[in-house]
N, C-alpha and C positions, 0 to 999 in steps of 0.2 A: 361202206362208202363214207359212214359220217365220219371213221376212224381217219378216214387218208385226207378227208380235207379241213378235219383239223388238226392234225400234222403239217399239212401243206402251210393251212394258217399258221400256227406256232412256227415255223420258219419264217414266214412272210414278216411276222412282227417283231422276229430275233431281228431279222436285216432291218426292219426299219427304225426299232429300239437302238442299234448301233449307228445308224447313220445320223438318228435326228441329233443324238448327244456328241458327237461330232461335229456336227453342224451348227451345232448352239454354241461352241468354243471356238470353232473359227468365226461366227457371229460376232461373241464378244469381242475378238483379238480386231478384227476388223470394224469395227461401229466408230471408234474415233478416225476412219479414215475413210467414213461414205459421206463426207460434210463437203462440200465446195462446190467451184465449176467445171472444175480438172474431168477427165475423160476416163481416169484410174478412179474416178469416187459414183463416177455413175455405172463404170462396169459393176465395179462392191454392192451398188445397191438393185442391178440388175441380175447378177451370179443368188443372192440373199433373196430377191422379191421370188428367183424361178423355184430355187427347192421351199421355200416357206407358202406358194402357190404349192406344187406339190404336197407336201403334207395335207394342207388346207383339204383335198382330194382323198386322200389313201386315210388319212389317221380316221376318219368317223368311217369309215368302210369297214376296217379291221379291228374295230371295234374301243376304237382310243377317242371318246366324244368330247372331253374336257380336252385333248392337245386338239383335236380338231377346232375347235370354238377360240382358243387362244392363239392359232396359225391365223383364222381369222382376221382376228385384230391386229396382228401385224402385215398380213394382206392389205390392212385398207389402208394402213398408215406408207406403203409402199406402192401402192399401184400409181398413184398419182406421179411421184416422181420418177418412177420405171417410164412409163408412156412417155414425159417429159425428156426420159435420158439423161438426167439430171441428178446429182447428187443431194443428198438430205437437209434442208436448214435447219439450225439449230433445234425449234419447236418441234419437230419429226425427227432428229434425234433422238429427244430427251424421251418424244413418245413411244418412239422403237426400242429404245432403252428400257422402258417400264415394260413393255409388252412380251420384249423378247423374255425379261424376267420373269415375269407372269406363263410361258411358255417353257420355261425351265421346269417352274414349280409343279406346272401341271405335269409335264414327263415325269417328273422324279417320281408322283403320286402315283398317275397314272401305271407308269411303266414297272414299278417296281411294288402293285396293291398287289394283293393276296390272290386275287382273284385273275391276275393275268399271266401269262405264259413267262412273265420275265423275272417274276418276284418270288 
């Protein structure tokens, strides 16, 4: 039994190991266009707040606690203007900027230490 679910897990954190490092590069590609009032900059920051909520969720489950804690902080700096519908001012930018990097750092650790299914 302990064999099959973690296997089950080691699959679980291969799909989520390829999704979040996908999602951190469309992040990127998309962060100088979740700035304004436009209806295209608050969708960016609404599509970004749902799967970075998600992670927020699954990453300390499945045993990733440093990307869990770093989804966080870019959680807090997003929910406000998600609720608002609202696209990012510049201060929430720069702060999502710093966070999502800080969210990079830790995946790369995290997801590629010695001691996890990825590395």
């Amino acid at each position: 039994m302990d064999r099959r679910l973690e296997a089950r897990l080691a699959v679980v954190r291969g799909r989520f190991s390829a999704k979040l490092m996908e999602q951190l590069q469309l992040a990127a590609i998309d962060l100088p266009r979740m700035t304004g009032d436009g209806a295209a900059s608050a969708e960016l920051v609404a599509t970004t707040y749902c799967w970075v909520h998600d992670i927020c969720g699954i990453a300390s489950t499945i045993g990733f606690g440093a990307i869990g804690r770093a989804a966080r902080a870019c959680d807090a700096i997003l929910i406000e203007p998600y609720r608002a519908r609202r696209g990012l001012e510049i201060g929430e930018l720069d702060d999502l900027t710093s966070q999502l990097g800080l969210l990079r750092s830790a995946a790369q650790a995290e997801l590629h230490s010695p001691g996890s299914s990825q590395g």
